[in-house]
DONULO-562885 format. One record per residue (C-alpha): x, y, z; chain; residue in three letters. Coordinates in nm, 3 decimals. Example, Ala and Ser with C-alpha at 12.3 -4.5 7.8 and 13.67 -1.06 7.14 Angstrom:
<recs>
- east,north,up,ch,aa
- 1.230,-0.450,0.780,A,ALA
- 1.367,-0.106,0.714,A,SER
</recs>
This chain:
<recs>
- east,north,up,ch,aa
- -1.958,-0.088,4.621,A,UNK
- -1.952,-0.057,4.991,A,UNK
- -1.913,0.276,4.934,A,UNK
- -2.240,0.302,4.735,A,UNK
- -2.406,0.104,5.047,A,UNK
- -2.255,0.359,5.297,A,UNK
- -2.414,0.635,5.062,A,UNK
- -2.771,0.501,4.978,A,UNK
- -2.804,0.175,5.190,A,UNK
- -2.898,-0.001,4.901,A,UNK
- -2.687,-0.258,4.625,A,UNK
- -2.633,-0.091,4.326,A,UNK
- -2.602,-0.325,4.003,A,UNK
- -2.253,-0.262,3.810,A,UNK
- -2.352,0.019,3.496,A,UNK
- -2.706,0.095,3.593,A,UNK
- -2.811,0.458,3.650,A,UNK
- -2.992,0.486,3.998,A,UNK
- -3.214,0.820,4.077,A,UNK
- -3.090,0.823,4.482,A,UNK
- -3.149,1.059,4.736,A,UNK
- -2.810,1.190,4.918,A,UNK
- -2.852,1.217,5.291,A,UNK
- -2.658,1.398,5.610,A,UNK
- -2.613,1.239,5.889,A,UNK
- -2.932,1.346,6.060,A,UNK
- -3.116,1.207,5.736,A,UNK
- -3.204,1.544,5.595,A,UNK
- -3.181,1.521,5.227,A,UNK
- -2.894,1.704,5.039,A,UNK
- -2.985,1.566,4.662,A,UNK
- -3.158,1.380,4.469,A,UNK
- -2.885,1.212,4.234,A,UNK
- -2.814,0.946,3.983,A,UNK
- -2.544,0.727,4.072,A,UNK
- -2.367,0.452,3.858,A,UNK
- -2.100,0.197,3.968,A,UNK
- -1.867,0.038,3.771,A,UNK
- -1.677,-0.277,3.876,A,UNK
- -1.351,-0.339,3.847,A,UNK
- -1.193,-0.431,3.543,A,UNK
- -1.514,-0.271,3.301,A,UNK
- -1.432,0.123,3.449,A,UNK
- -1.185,0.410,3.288,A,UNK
- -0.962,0.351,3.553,A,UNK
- -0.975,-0.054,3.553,A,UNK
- -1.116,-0.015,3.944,A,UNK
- -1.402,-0.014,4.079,A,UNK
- -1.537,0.325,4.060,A,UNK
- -1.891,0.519,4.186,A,UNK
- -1.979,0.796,3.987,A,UNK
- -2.211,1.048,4.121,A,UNK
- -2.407,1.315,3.886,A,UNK
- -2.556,1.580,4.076,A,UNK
- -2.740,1.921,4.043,A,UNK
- -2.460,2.180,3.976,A,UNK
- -2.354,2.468,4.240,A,UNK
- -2.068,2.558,4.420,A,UNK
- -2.265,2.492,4.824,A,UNK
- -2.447,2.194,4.691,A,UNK
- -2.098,2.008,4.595,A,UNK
- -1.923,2.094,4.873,A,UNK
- -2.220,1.928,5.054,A,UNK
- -2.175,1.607,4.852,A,UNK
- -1.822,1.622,4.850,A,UNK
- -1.811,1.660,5.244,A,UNK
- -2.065,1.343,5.286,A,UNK
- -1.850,1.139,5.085,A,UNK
- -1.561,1.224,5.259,A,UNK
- -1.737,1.144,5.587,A,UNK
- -1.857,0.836,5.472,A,UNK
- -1.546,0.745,5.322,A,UNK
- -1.259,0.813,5.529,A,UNK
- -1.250,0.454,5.729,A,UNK
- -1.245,0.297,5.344,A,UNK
- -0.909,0.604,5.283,A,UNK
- -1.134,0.801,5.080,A,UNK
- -0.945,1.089,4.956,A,UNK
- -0.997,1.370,4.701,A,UNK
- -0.881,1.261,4.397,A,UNK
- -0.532,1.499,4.276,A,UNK
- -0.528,1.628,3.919,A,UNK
- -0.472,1.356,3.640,A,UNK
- -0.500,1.054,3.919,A,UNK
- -0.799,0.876,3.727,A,UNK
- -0.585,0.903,3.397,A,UNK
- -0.255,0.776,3.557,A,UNK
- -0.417,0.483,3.771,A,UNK
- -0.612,0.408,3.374,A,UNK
- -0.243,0.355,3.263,A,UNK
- -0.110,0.232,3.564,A,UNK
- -0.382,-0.050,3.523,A,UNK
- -0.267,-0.049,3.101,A,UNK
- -0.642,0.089,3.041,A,UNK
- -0.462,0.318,2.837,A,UNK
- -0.139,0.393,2.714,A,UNK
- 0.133,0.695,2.773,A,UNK
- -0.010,0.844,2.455,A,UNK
- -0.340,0.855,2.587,A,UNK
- -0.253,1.024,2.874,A,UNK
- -0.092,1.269,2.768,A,UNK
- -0.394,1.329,2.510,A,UNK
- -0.602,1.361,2.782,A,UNK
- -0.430,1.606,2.936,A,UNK
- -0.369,1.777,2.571,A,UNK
- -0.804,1.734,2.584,A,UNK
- -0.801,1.981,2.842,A,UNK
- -0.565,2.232,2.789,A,UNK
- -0.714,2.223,2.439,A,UNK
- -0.744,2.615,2.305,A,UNK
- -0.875,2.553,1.939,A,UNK
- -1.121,2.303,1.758,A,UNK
- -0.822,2.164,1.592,A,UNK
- -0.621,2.109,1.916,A,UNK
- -0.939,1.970,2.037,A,UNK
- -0.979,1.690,1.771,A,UNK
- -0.599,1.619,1.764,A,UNK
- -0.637,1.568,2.142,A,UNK
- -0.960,1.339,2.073,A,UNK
- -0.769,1.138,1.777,A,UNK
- -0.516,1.046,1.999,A,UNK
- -0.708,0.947,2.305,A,UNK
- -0.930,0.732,2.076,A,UNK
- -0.571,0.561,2.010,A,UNK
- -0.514,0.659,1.642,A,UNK
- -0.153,0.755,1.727,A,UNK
- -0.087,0.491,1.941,A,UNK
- -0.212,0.218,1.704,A,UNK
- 0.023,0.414,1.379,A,UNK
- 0.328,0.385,1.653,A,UNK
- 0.226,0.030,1.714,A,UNK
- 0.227,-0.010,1.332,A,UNK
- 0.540,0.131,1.256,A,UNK
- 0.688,-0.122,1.560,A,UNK
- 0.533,-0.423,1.399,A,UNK
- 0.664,-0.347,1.016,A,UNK
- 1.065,-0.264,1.180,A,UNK
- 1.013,-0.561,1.382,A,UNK
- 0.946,-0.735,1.025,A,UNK
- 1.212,-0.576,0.883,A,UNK
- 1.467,-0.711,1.112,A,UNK
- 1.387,-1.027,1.133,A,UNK
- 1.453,-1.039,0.734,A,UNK
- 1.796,-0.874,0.778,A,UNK
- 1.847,-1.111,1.109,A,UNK
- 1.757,-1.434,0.864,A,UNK
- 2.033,-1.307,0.577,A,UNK
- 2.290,-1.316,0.821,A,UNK
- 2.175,-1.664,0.932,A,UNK
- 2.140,-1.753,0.541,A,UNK
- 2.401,-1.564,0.337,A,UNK
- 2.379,-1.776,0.014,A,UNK
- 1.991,-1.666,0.022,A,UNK
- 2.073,-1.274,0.102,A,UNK
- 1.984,-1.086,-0.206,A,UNK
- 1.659,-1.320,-0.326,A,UNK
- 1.525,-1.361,0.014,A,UNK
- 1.551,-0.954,0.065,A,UNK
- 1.430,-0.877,-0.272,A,UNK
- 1.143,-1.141,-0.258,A,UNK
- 1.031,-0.964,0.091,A,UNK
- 1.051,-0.588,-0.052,A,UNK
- 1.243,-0.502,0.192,A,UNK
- 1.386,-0.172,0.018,A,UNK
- 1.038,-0.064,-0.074,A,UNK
- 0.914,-0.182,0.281,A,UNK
- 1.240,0.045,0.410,A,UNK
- 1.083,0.335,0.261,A,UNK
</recs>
């Protein structure tokens, strides 16, 4: 947020587009952008975050890139390094190891299928069948755990539980 008032000089309400004009220093304007900020925890990376969406072009960027930086560096703004929004998501359990890695997977992606195998897993398919899988063992052992604690019971209480049929 005090970024956003360094940029604009105005309060921006948390997930509300703004159309903004970028300035440089001498006031001359460098774009005319829309500019959302998210507040911490309700953002990708669980932090506050300002996103910026401007006109494409290599010049332009730089020029956007360069204000923020200058505008920035007493807050430690700092370019962000490859796959730092994903790990500070996990680091703040936004998302999990699996859906990191598919994000990663996302990009590298080379075919459709890759693609929506990538996408599966960052929507948390695979994490919530792991999950699953977790929860029924956990099940599981806490039957075998009670047999030992209840010998006389062993072979009724497992049958009566499915636990050979669970098993498989």
């Amino acid at each position: 947020l005090p970024m956003a008032q360094a940029l604009f000089q105005k309060y921006l309400k948390p997930r509300e587009a703004s159309l903004l004009t970028l300035r440089s220093g001498d006031g001359a304007p460098i774009d005319q952008l829309i500019a959302i900020y998210f507040s911490a925890p309700a953002s990708f990376t669980g932090e506050d975050v300002l996103e910026l969406q401007c006109h494409g072009g290599p010049q332009l960027l730089e020029l956007v890139m360069k204000r923020c930086l200058e505008l920035g560096k007493d807050q430690g703004l700092v370019i962000a390094e490859p796959g730092e929004f994903s790990l500070r998501a996990y680091l703040n359990n936004k998302i999990d190891l699996a859906q990191a890695e598919a994000i990663a997977d996302l990009i590298d992606a080379q075919s459709e299928a890759a693609v929506r195998g990538a996408a599966r897993s960052l929507q948390g398919t695979f994490s919530n069948d792991i999950n699953g899988l977790i929860e029924e063992i956990t099940q599981l052992r806490i039957l075998v755990e009670s047999t030992l604690d209840f010998p006389e019971e062993e072979i009724e209480f497992l049958e009566n539980a499915q636990a050979r049929k669970r098993l498989r």
